[in-house]
N, C-alpha and C positions, 0 to 999 in steps of 0.2 A: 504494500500500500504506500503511495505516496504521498506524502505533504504538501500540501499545495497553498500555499498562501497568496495571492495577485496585491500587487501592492502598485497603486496609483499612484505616479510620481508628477506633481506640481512645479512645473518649473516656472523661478520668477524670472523675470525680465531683467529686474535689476533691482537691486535693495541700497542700503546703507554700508552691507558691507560684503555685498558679494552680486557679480552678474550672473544672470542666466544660459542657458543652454542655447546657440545659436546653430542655424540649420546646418551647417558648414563644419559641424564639432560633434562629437561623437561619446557615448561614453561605454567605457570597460568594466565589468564587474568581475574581479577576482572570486573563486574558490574559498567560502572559509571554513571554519565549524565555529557550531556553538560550546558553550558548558554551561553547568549551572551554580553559580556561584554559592558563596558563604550564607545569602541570605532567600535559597533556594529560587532565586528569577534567574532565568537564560538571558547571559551575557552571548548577545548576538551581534557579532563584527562585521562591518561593510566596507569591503576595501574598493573602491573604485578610481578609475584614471579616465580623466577628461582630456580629449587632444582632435586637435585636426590636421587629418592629413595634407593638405596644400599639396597633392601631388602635381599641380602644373603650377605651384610656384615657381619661380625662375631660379631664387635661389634653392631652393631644394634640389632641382633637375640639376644644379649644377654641382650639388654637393655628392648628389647620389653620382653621379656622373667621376665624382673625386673617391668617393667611398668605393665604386667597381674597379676602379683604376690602382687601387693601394691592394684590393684582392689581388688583382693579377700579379701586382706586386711579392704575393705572398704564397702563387701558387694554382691560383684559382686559373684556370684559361678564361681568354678572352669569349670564348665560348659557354662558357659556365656561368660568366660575369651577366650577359646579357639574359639566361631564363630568366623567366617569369618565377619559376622560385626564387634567385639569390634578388629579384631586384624585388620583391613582396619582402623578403626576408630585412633587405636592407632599409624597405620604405618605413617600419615601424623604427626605427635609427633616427628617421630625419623627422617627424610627426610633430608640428607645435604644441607643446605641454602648455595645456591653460589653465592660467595660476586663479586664485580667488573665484573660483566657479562655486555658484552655491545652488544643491540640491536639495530638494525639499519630498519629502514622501510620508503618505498616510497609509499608516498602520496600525490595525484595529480601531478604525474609525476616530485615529489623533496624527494629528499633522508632527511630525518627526524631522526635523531639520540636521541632515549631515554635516560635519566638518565643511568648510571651504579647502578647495584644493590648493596644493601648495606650487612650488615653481615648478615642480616635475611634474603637476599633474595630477598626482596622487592625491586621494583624502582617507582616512581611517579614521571610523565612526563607529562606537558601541553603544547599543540602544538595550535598554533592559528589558525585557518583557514576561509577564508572568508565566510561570510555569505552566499553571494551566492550558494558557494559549496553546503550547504544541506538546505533543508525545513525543519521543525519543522512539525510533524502533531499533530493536539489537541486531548488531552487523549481520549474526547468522542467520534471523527470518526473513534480511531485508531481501526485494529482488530486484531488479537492476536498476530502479529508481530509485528503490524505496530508502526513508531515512532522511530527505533532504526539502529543506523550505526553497521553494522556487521564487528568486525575483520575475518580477516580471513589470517594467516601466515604460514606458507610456507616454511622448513629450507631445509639445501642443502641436508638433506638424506630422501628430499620429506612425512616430518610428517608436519600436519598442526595441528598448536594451533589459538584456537578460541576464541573472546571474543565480547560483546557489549557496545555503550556506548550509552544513551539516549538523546535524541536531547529535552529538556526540553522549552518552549520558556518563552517569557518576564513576562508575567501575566497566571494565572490559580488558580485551588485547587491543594494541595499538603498533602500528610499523612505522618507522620513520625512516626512509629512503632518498638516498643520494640519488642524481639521477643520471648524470657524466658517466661512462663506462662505467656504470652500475647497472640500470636498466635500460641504457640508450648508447649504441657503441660512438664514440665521441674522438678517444687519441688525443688525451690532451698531455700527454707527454712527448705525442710528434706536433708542435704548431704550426706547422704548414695544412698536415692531416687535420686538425682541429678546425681551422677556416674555413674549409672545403667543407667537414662535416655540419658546422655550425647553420653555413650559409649555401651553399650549393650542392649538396647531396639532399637524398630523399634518408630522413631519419631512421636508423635502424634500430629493432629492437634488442637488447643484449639476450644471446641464446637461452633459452629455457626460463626464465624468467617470469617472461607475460604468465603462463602455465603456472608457476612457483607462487605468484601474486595472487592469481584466481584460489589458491589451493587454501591462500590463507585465508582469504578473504571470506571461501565459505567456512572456514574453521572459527569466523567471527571475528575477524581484524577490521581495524579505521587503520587509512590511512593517511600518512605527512609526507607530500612528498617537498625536500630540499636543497636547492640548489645554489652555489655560489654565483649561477649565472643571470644577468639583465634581465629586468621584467619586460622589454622590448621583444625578447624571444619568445615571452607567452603564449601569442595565439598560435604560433605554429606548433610549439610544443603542447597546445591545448588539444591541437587533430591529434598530433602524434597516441596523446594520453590515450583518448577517447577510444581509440581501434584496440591496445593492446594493453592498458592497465584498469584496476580499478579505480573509481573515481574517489579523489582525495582534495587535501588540503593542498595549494602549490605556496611556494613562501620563495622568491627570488628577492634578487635585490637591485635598489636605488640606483641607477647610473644618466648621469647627466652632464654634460662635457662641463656647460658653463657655469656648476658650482661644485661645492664642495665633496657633494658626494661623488666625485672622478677621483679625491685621492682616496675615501673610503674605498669603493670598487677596485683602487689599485693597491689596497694595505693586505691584511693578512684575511682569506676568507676561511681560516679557521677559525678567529673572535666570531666571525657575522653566525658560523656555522652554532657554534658552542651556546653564542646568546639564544640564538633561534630555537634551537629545540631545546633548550632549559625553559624558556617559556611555554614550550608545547608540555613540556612533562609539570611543569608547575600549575596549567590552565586542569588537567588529567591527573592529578597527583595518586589518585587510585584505581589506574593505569596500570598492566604490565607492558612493557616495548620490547620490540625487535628494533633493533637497530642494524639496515644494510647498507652497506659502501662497498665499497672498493681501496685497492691499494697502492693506487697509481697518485695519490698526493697524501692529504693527511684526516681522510677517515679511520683510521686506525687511532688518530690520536686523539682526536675530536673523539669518538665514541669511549676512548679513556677515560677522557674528563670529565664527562655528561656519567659515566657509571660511578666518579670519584665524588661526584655530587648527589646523583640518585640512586644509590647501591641496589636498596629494594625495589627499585621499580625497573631493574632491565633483567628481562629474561632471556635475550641472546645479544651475542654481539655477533655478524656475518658479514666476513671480508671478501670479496671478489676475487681474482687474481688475477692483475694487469700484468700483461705481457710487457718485460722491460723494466718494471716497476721495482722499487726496495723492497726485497722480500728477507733480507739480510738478516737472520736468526736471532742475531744481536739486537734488535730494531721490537722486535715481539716480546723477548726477553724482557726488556724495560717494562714492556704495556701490561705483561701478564704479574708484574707484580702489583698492580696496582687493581684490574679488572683481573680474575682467577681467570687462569687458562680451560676450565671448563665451561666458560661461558661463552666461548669462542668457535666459532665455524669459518676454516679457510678453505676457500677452494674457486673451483675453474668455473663448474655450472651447477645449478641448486642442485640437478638429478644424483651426487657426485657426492 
């Protein structure tokens, strides 16, 4: 059974401290879930990105035009540069992020005013709403919808933007997955390979996996999936999801050339990693996790530090095994004294 909630979204024109949705601008609704807090109401999160693509702006054509030219620079052929994959891929790269957009939406018959977006675009919004309003169903009854409150919004030149958000409840299993040659073959240890896969290959899935995901997911897993990479990648990585995983939380990160979050995006995406799902296990605290990555950068340490923090709440730790990658025995040794090496699963493919 699915949840369905239709929720009317009122856009103003223009207020005192924030403008309206114009026909030229578009808006995104990420993936989130819910919980239910300390004072039993569902903490329910709305992350959305307001942007317009100006695909015939002159400076865009010109930039995407600089952006195809720095691929071939890295690998890509001149032939790859021009599909209509890499330049769809590239076109969310150049998309104007529109700051102080204010969205407004009625839910359960009260007008709910969201965050203003900020300079990338983004806004994150938690609206409280009582318990009652929705059921939780457990991963293992749900069926391929089931489980999830549907946005569904509505602007005044009658386009509807769409989005979900997981109704997660108090106890269960929960997966939190890397998604880089974890479950998506990616090569980010060749960066030529990387560019090509990011942007000009058709995404592939990492062998046995999709099957591995399904298997949990009827055994009653939620899942988080996690990546160090751009929320710019989303919607392609949204198809990819949709054919060969179960549906989850996605949690990317911030990147915008003209502030400050270019040097975050370029610092350590073990911190972004570590905060990220300490927050997912803090929202779930009576949760057990599966934690999967790979060994091709630093999930292995990351998944340390999240067990040196949450001891009782991880039920495995599962490393991938990249080809090329530090597999150096020396390297586990360190981890396994802090995380018990029986919490551990290495290997090539789940079957294995």
């Amino acid at each position: 059974m699915k949840i369905l909630v239709i929720i009317s979204l009122t856009w103003l024109l223009a207020s005192c401290s924030g403008s309206g949705i114009k026909k030229d601008e578009t808006v995104v609704f990420f993936p989130t879930s819910a919980h239910l807090n300390t004072n039993g109401n569902w903490s329910l999160p709305i992350h959305h990105w307001v942007l317009e693509k100006e695909e015939n702006d002159l400076s865009r054509i010109f930039a995407k035009k600089a952006l195809s030219e720095m691929l071939e620079g890295l690998g890509v052929s001149e032939k790859q540069s021009k599909t209509p994959r890499t330049q769809e891929r590239l076109m969310w790269f150049l998309v104007d992020n529109k700051r102080n957009k204010q969205v407004n939406i009625f839910l359960n018959n009260k007008l709910e005013q969201l965050n203003q977006t900020t300079a990338n675009g983004h806004a994150n919004t938690t609206l409280l709403i009582a318990k009652s309003a929705f059921k939780p169903i457990p991963a293992k009854n749900m069926k391929k919808e089931g489980g999830w409150v549907s946005i569904k919004a509505q602007d005044k030149y009658n386009r509807d933007f769409s989005g979900e958000v997981q109704l997660i409840p108090e106890t269960g299993l929960s997966v939190i997955s890397d998604i880089d040659d974890t479950i998506k073959i990616s090569e980010v240890l060749n960066k030529k390979a990387l560019i090509k896969n990011i942007f000009a290959k058709p995404y592939k899935a990492t062998s046995g996996f999709p099957a591995y995901y399904q298997q949990l997911q009827q055994q009653g897993a939620y899942f988080h999936y996690v990546s160090a990479s751009p929320w710019q990648l989303y919607p392609s990585l949204q198809a990819f999801m949709q054919i060969h995983y179960p549906k989850g939380t996605i949690s990317l990160r911030n990147f915008r050339i003209k502030d400050s979050s270019l040097i975050k995006f370029l610092g350590s995406s073990q911190d972004y990693k570590i905060k990220t799902i300490s927050n997912i296990i803090k929202r779930y605290p009576k949760h057990q996790f599966i934690l999967i990555g790979d060994s091709g950068e630093h999930d292995p340490e990351v998944y340390t530090e999240i067990y040196r923090q949450f001891p009782n709440n991880i039920q495995s730790i599962q490393i991938r095994v990249v080809e090329g990658s530090d597999m150096n025995i020396e390297r586990f040794n360190k981890l396994f004294k802090v995380a018990p090496k029986a919490l551990w699963k290495i290997f090539s493919a789940p079957e294995n």
